[in-house]
C-alpha angles and dihedrals in degrees: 000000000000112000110179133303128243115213117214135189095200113142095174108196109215136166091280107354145055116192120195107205106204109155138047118183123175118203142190133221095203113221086004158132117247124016111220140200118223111220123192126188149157120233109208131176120266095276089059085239116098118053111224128228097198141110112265134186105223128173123207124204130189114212139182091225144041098239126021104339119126127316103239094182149346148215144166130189142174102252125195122194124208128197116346098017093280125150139171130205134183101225109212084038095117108027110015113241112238129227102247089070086078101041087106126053101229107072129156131198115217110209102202112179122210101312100329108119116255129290129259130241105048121228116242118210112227112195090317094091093039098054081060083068109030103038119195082344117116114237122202115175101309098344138086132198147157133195111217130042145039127280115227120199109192094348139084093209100063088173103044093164085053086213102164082192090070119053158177085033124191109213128187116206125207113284134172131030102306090041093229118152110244127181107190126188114194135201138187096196118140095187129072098270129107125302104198132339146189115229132192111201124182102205087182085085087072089208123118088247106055097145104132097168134008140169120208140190115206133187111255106191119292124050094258102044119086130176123211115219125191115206122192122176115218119220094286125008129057139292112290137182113262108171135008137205106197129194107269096050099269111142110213123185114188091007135073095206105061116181097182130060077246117031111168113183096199150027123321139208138206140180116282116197133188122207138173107184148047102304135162115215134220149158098334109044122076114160120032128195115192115204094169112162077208134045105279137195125226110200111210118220112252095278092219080066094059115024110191106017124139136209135187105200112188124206088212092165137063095257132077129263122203121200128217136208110201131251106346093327116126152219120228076336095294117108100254135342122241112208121202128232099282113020130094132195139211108231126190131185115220086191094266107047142356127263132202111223096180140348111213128191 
C-alpha cells in the first residue's frame, strides 16, 4: 500500500556509473510477511549524461550515519533498467528488513554498483522507511500514536465485545503453548520503587494530576517479594491507597501494614436478612434475624460444603427457632439447637459439623 513518495535531486559520479535516486516509495504488504520499500533510480554513464539500458549487480545498505556509522541491513540484486535507464527494486525483497532498523530516526541508504565502491552522499530516508514500521500509526521523536481505533496482540478482534462504547480497546490475544493471554510489565529496578503499574487517567479533568485509579506492584525487599497496591481518587482530593496485597499473602484495606490474611482498618458490613418462615441458608446470607409470629425451623447448608462459614441467627420474636444442621451432621455434637425468644447465636462450620462460638441474649 502506497505510503507517500521522497523526491530527491542526487546525480553520484562514480568509475563507470552515475544513479540518480528520485523516488522513495515505502510500501506495505498488508497481513503479510515481509514489508517491503519500493526504490526507484536512474543509472546513468560516468559523465552523468547518458542513461544505460543494461543488467547491472547493485547492493543497497542501510546505515545510522551519513558517512561511516554501522551498517543496520543489507541487500543486492540484479537490477535491469528499461528505457531511460530507469529501474525499480523492492528493497527487503531478498532478505526482509526488521523492525529494529528504524528504531532510531536518522537512517541512510549506500547505492554501491558491480564492484565500484559506494556512492557518496548517502541517501537519507525520510518517513518513507519508517512507514514501513509504524504503519498508519503517527511518530513523533521516540514515540508513536494514533487517535482513533482499537490495537490487537495476537488477535485480529481487538474489540471482541464489539462495545462502541468502549474504544479504542487494547486487546491481547492468546500466545504461547498453553494460548493463554498474558500482558507482562517488566522492570529492572534494585531499589524498593515500582516495578510496573496500570493507570486510569481521565484527561477530561483537564488538571496535571487526572489519575483517577491506579494499581500498582511494588518491590518489597528482596528480589523476589512484590507487593500489589490498589489507588482510587474520591471526588476531590488526591489518589490515595485503598487496599494492599503484601508479600507474604495479608490483605489490608485502609492500611498499608497488614498483619492478617484479612486487616480491615475500619468498619465492616454484612448481609442481614429477615425472615418469618421455615428457610435454609446459604452463601449469601450471614446474619439472620427471625421475626416468625409461629415456631420456625433454619435449615443449615451441609458444612462439608462450606468449611469455615459463619452465621449469626437472631430469635427476634417471641417464638422459638430451632436450627438445623443437614443429613446426620451436628451442632456442638447435639442434633439441632433451639434458640428462645430472644436469644441469637454465632454458628461455624469446620467442614464436617457446626460450632457454636458464643449465644448471646
Amino acid at each position: 500500500m502506497k505510503r507517500f513518495t521522497a523526491v530527491s535531486a542526487l546525480t553520484a559520479l562514480v568509475a563507470l556509473w552515475t544513479v540518480a535516486v528520485f523516488g522513495l516509495v515505502a510500501s506495505e504488504v498488508e497481513a503479510a510477511v515481509p514489508r517491503l520499500i519500493n526504490f526507484q533510480g536512474v543509472v546513468k554513464d560516468s559523465a552523468g549524461n547518458t542513461p544505460l539500458v543494461d543488467q547491472l549487480g547493485i547492493t543497497f545498505t542501510i546505515y545510522d550515519a551519513p558517512l561511516g556509522g554501522t551498517a543496520l541491513w543489507t541487500e543486492s540484486h540484479s537490477v535491469t533498467m528499461v528505457s531511460g535507464g530507469l529501474f525499480n527494486v523492492l528493497l527487503g525483497e531478498f532478505n526482509p528488513i526488521p523492525d529494529s532498523v528504524f528504531e532510531d530516526t536518522v537512517r541512510y541508504v549506500g547505492i554501491q554498483v558491480e564492484s565500484d565502491p559506494e556512492m557518496l552522499p548517502r541517501q537519507r530516508l525520510t518517513s518513507a522507511g519508517y512507514a514501513f514500521r509504524t504503519g498508519q500509526w503517527t511518530s513523533a521523536g521516540q514515540d508513536i500514536f494514533r487517535l482513533s481505533g482499537n490495537v490487537g496482540i495476537g488477535t485480529n478482534i481487538p474489540n471482541p465485545s464489539y462495545e462502541p462504547s468502549w474504544s479504542p480497546v487494547v486487546t491481547v490475544g492468546p500466545s504461547g503453548p498453553n494460548q493463554a493471554s498474558i500482558l507482562e510489565l517488566q522492570s529492572s529496578t534494585d531499589v524498593n520503587s515500582g516495578v510496573g503499574a496500570l493507570v486510569f487517567r481521565n484527561v477530561f479533568i483537564g488538571a496535571a494530576e487526572n489519575r483517577i485509579a491506579q494499581i500498582q506492584v511494588n518491590r518489597d525487599g528482596a528480589d523476589d517479594a512484590g507487593n500489589v497496591m490498589f489507588f482510587t481518587r474520591p471526588a476531590s482530593g488526591g489518589l490515595s491507597e485503598r487496599m494492599r496485597i503484601t508479600s507474604s499473602g495479608n490483605a489490608g484495606i485502609a492500611t498499608a501494614s497488614p498483619n492478617s490474611k484479612l486487616h480491615v482498618n475500619g468498619s465492616i458490613a454484612v448481609a442481614v436478612r429477615t425472615v418469618a418462615v421455615n428457610t435454609t441458608l446459604n452463601e449469601t446470607d450471614n446474619v439472620v434475624i427471625c421475626a416468625n409470629p409461629a415456631p420456625m425451623v433454619v435449615n443449615l447448608p451441609p458444612a462439608g460444603t462450606c468449611p469455615g462459614r459463619q452465621y449469626a441467627i437472631k430469635s427476634a420474636s417471641g417464638s422459638s427457632v430451632i436450627i438445623e444442621p443437614a443429613g446426620a451432621e451436628t451442632i456442638d455434637a447435639a442434633p439441632n439447637r433451639t434458640l428462645s425468644a430472644g436469644l441469637a447465636v454465632f454458628i461455624i462450620s469446620d467442614g464436617a459439623n457446626w460450632y457454636i462460638l458464643s449465644n448471646h441474649h
